[in-house]
C-alpha positions in Angstrom: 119.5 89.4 33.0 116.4 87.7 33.7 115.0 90.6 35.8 116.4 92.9 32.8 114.4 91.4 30.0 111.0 90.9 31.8 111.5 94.6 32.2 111.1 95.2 28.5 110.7 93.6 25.2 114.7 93.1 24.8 116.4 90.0 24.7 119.9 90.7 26.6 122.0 87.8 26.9 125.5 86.9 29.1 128.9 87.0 27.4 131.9 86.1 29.1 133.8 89.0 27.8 132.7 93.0 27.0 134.2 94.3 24.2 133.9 98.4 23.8 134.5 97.9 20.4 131.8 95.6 18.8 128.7 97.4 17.1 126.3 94.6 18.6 124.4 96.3 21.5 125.3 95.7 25.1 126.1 96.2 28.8 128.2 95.6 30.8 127.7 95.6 35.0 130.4 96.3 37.4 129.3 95.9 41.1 131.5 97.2 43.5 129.6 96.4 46.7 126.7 94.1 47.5 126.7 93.5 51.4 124.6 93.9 54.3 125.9 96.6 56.6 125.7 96.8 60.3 123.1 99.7 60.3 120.6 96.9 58.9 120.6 98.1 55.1 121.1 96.3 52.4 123.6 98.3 49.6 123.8 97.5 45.7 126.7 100.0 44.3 128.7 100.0 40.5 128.3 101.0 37.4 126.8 100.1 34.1 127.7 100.6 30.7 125.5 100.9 27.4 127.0 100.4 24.0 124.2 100.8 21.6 126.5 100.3 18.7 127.1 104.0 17.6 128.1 105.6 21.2 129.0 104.7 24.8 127.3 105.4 27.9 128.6 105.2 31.5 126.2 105.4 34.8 126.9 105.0 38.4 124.3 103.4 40.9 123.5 103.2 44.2 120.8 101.7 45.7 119.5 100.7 48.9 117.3 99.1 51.1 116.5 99.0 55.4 116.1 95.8 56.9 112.9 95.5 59.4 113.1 92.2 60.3 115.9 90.2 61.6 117.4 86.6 59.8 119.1 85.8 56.5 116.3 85.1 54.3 114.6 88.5 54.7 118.1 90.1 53.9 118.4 88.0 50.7 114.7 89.2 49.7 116.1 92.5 50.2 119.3 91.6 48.2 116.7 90.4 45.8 114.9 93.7 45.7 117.7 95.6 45.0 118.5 93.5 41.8 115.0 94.2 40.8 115.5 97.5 41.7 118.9 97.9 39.3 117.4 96.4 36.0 114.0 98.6 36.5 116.3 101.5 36.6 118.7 100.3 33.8 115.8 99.8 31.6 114.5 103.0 31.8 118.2 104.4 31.1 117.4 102.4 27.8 114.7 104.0 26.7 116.0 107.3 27.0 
């Protein structure tokens, strides 16, 4: 979330629970991996949905990033990346 609103002007906040139904704006994120693989990449895979209140949108992601450099702090900086990477992309799904 924080990487989400310093991407725009919005304000998005965390809810415990997604409802489908409710007319307030939101969006929800499913990840369905976020691990380091043995081919030194880091992968970020889901989905994410957008209820703007008048219609629901679905999108599938995939994003990833090579390792050059050995140790766990430089894959977490990756990991980090890719989060980066997800709510740049989600944010510009918003403004569509």
């Amino acid at each position: 979330l924080f990487d989400l609103n310093n991407a725009g002007k919005s304000e998005f906040k965390n809810h415990s629970t997604y409802n489908p139904n409710t007319l307030l704006p939101s969006i929800a994120i499913d990840i369905d991996f976020f691990h380091i693989t043995h081919q030194s990449s880091v992968i970020l895979s889901g989905s994410y949905t957008l209820n703007n209140g008048k219609k629901i949108q679905s999108k599938r992601f995939l994003l990833e990033e090579q390792l050059n450099k050995n140790g766990y702090s430089h894959s977490v900086k990756k990991m980090r990346l890719l989060i980066n990477k997800l709510s740049n992309e989600m944010h510009h799904y918003l403004q569509k």
